[in-house]
C-alpha positions in Angstrom: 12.4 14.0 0.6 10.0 17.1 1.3 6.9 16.4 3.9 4.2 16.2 1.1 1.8 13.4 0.3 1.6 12.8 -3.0 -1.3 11.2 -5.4 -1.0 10.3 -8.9 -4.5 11.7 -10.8 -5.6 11.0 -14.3 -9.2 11.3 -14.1 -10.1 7.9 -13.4 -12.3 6.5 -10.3 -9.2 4.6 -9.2 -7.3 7.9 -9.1 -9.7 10.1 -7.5 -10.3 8.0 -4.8 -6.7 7.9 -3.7 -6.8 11.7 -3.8 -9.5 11.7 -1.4 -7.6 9.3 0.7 -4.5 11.2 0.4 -6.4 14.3 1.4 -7.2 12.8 4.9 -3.9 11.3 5.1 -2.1 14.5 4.6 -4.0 16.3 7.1 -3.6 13.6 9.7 0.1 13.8 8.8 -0.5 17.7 8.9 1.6 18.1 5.4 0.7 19.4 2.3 -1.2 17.4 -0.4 0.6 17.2 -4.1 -1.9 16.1 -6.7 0.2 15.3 -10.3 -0.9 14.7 -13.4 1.8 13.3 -15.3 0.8 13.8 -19.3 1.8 11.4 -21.9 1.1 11.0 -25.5 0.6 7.4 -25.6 -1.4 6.9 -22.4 -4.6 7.8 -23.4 -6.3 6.7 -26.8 -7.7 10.3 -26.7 -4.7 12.2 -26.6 -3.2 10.0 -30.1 -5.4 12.1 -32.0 -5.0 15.6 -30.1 -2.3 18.2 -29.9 0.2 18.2 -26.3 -1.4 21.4 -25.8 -5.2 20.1 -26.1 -3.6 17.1 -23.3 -2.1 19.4 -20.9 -5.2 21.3 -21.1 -7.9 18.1 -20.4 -4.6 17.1 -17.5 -5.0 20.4 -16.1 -8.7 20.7 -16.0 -9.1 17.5 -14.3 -6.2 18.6 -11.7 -8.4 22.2 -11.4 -11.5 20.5 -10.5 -10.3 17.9 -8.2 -8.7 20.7 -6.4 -11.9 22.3 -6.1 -13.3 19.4 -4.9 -10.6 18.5 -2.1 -11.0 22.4 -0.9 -14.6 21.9 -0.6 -14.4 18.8 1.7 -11.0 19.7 3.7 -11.3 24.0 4.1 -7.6 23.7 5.9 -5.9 21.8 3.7 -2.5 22.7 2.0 -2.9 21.5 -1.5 -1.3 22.6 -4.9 -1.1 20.7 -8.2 2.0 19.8 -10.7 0.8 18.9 -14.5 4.1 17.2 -16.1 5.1 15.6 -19.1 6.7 12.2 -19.2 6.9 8.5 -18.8 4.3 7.7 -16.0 6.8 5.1 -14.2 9.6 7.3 -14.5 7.3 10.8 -12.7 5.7 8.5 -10.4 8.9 7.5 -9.3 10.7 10.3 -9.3 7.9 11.9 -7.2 7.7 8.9 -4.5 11.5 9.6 -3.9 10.5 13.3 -3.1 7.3 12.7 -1.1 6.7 11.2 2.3 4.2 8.8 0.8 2.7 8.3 -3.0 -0.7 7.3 -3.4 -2.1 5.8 -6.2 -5.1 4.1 -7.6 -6.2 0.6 -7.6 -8.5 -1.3 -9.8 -8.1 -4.4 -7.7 -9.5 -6.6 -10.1 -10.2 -10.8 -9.3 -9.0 -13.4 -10.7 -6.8 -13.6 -13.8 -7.0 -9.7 -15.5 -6.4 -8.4 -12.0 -3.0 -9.6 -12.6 -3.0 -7.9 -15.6 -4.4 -4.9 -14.8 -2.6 -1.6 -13.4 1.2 -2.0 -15.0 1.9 1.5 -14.2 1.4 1.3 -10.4 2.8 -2.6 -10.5 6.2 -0.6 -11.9 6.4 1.8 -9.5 6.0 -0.4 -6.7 8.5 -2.6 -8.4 10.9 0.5 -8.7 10.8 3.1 -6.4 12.1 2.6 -2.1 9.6 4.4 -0.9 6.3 3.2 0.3 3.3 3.6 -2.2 -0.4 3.2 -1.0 -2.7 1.8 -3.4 -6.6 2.7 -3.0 -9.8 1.1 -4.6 -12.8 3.2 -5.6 -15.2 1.4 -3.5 -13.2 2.5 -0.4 -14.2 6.3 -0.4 -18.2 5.9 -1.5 -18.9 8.6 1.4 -16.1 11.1 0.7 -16.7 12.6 4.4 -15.8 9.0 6.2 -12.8 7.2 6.6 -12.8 3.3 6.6 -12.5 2.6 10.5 -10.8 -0.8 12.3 -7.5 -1.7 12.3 -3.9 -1.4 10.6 -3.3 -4.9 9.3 0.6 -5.7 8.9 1.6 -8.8 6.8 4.9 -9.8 8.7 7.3 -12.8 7.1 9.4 -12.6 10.6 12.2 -14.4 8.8 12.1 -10.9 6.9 11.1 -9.0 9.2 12.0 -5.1 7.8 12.3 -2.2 10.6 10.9 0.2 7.7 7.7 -2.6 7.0 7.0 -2.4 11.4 7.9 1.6 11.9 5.2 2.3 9.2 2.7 0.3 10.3 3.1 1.0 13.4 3.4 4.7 13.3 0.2 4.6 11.5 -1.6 2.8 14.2 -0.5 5.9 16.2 -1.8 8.1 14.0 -4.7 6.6 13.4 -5.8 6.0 16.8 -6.9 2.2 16.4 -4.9 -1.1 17.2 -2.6 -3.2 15.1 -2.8 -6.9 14.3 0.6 -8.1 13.1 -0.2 -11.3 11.1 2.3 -14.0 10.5 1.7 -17.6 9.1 3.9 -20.6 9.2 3.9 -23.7 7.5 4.4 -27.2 8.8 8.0 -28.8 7.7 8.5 -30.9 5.3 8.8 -34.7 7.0 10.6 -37.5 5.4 11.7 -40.6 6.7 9.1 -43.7 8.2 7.0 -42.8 10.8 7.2 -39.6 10.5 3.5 -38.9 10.9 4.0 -39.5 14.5 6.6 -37.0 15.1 4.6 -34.6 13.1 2.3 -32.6 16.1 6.0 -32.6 18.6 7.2 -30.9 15.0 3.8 -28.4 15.0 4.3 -27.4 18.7 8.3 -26.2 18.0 7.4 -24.4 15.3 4.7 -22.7 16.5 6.3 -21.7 19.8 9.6 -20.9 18.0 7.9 -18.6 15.5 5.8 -17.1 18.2 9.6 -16.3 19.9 10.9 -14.9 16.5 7.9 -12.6 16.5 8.0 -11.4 19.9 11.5 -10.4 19.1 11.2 -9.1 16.1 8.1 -6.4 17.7 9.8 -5.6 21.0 11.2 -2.3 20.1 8.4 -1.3 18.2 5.8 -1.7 21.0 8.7 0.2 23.0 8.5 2.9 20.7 4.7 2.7 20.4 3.5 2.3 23.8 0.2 3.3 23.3 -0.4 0.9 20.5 -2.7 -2.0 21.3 -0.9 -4.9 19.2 -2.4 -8.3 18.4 -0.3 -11.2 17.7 -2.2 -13.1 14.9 0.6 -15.7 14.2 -0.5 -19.5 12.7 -0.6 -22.1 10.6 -1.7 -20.5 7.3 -2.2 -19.0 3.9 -1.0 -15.3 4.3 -2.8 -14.0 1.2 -6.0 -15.3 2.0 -5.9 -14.5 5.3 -4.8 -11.0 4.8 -8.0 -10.8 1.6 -10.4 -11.8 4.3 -8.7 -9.5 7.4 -8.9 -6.1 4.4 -13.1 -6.1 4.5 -12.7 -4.5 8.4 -9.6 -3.3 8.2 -8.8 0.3 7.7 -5.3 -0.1 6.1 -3.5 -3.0 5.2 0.5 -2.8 4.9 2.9 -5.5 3.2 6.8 -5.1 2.5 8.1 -5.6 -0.9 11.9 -6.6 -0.7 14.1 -4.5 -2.8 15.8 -6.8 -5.8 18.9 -5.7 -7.7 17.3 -7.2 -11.0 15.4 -5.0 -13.5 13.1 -7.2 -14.7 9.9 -8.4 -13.8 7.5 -6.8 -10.8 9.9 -7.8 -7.8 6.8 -6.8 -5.5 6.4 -11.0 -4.4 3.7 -13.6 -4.4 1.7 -12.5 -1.4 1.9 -8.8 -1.7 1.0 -9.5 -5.4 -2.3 -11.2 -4.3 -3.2 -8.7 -2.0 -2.6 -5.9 -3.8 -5.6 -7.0 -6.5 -7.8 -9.0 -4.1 -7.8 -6.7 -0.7 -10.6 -4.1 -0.1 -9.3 -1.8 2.0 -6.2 0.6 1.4 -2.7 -1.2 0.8 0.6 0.7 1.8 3.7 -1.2 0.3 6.9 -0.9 2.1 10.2 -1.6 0.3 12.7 -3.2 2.9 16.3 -4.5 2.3 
């Protein structure tokens, strides 16, 4: 792993916003910035009917000019660019193992073709152990400001991963802004008659007992990050939704994905699944064992 952020560029809005957001990120991280362009015949409709050389060129135009661009705006940023040629998943991948941090684009669409929208990012989440960031277009509209509020972290405490809480925290640091760690529980199934009656002693445990298991799990990172203000948003909830709604003010929203053996399917879970197409702001994915 090399200190670089890296963003995945092929032209489109959902692309050249994460650029711009991996511009600011790498100057906050004070790292250089790694814009690729990974070229491949079947990708584009366009390139079916054009010569690999007439692709690379269009690849490396669009890698020129977005260069140009992130000069412009950013005079002190380190930044170079890498045209390649190759399976998407496989470069994406490959380059997220190398990198600090991969940022990609998001098209965040709602309902049904969200889910069926952006398979390439989807596989390299799905893939790759290191944490991906995906951006939507409508976060950078002013390319001189940054979304402002806090880090969001979606915590399962039962799975609670030390790389999911070091990220978010650390970018809480960075940043300069608080944290708000948000857990939700559900009420336990109740069988057996009368249990209604036994069902608000059966709320108060399980609140207080997930409130414990969350304390515990963020002791040693509010050690670490001592001048980190932390809220403790832990209740009875939906965890997607809540997240959706927390994304409008939040400046970046993280979730874990746990790593899965298995080769097939998306492995990135339900509730990082939602949020990753629904949430407005930033989302930085976190593989965890």
């Amino acid at each position: 792993m090399s200190p670089t952020v890296t963003a995945g560029l092929d032209g489109s809005p959902e692309s050249l916003a994460a650029t711009q957001w991996a511009a600011q990120e790498a100057l906050r991280r004070a790292v250089p910035l790694r814009l690729l362009r990974v070229g491949s015949i079947d990708e584009d409709p366009r390139t079916r009917v054009v010569d690999r050389a007439t692709a690379r060129e269009w690849g490396e135009r669009t890698l020129a000019i977005a260069e140009r661009r992130l000069r412009r705006r950013h005079p002190g940023l380190d930044v170079d660019t890498a045209w390649v040629a190759g399976d998407p998943v496989e470069e994406l991948c490959g380059a997220a193992e190398e990198a600090e941090l991969l940022v990609l684009g998001s098209r965040g669409l709602g309902g049904l073709a969200g889910f069926l929208a952006g398979s390439v990012s989807l596989a390299v989440l799905a893939r790759t152990r290191r944490p991906v960031v995906l951006v939507r277009p409508h976060d950078l509209l002013e390319p001189q400001e940054e979304r402002t509020g806090e880090v969001v972290i979606g915590l399962d405490v039962s799975a609670a991963g030390d790389e999911l809480l070091d990220f978010g925290f650390a970018a809480a640091d960075r940043y300069g802004c608080g944290l708000r760690v948000v857990h939700r529980w559900a009420v336990p199934a109740l069988y057996g008659p009368d249990m209604g009656g036994a069902l608000p002693l059966l709320m108060t445990e399980a609140a207080a007992d997930t409130r414990r298991a969350l304390d515990e799990a963020l002791a040693p990172w509010t050690e670490k990050f001592p001048d980190v203000a932390v809220v403790r948003d832990c209740r009875q909830g939906r965890p997607a939704q809540d997240l959706m709604e927390l994304s409008h003010d939040a400046r970046l929203v993280v979730v874990g994905r746990k790593v899965r053996r298995a080769r097939i399917g998306t492995h990135v879970g339900a509730v990082t699944h939602a949020v990753l197409h629904h949430c407005l702001a930033p989302v930085a994915v976190v593989p965890h064992d």
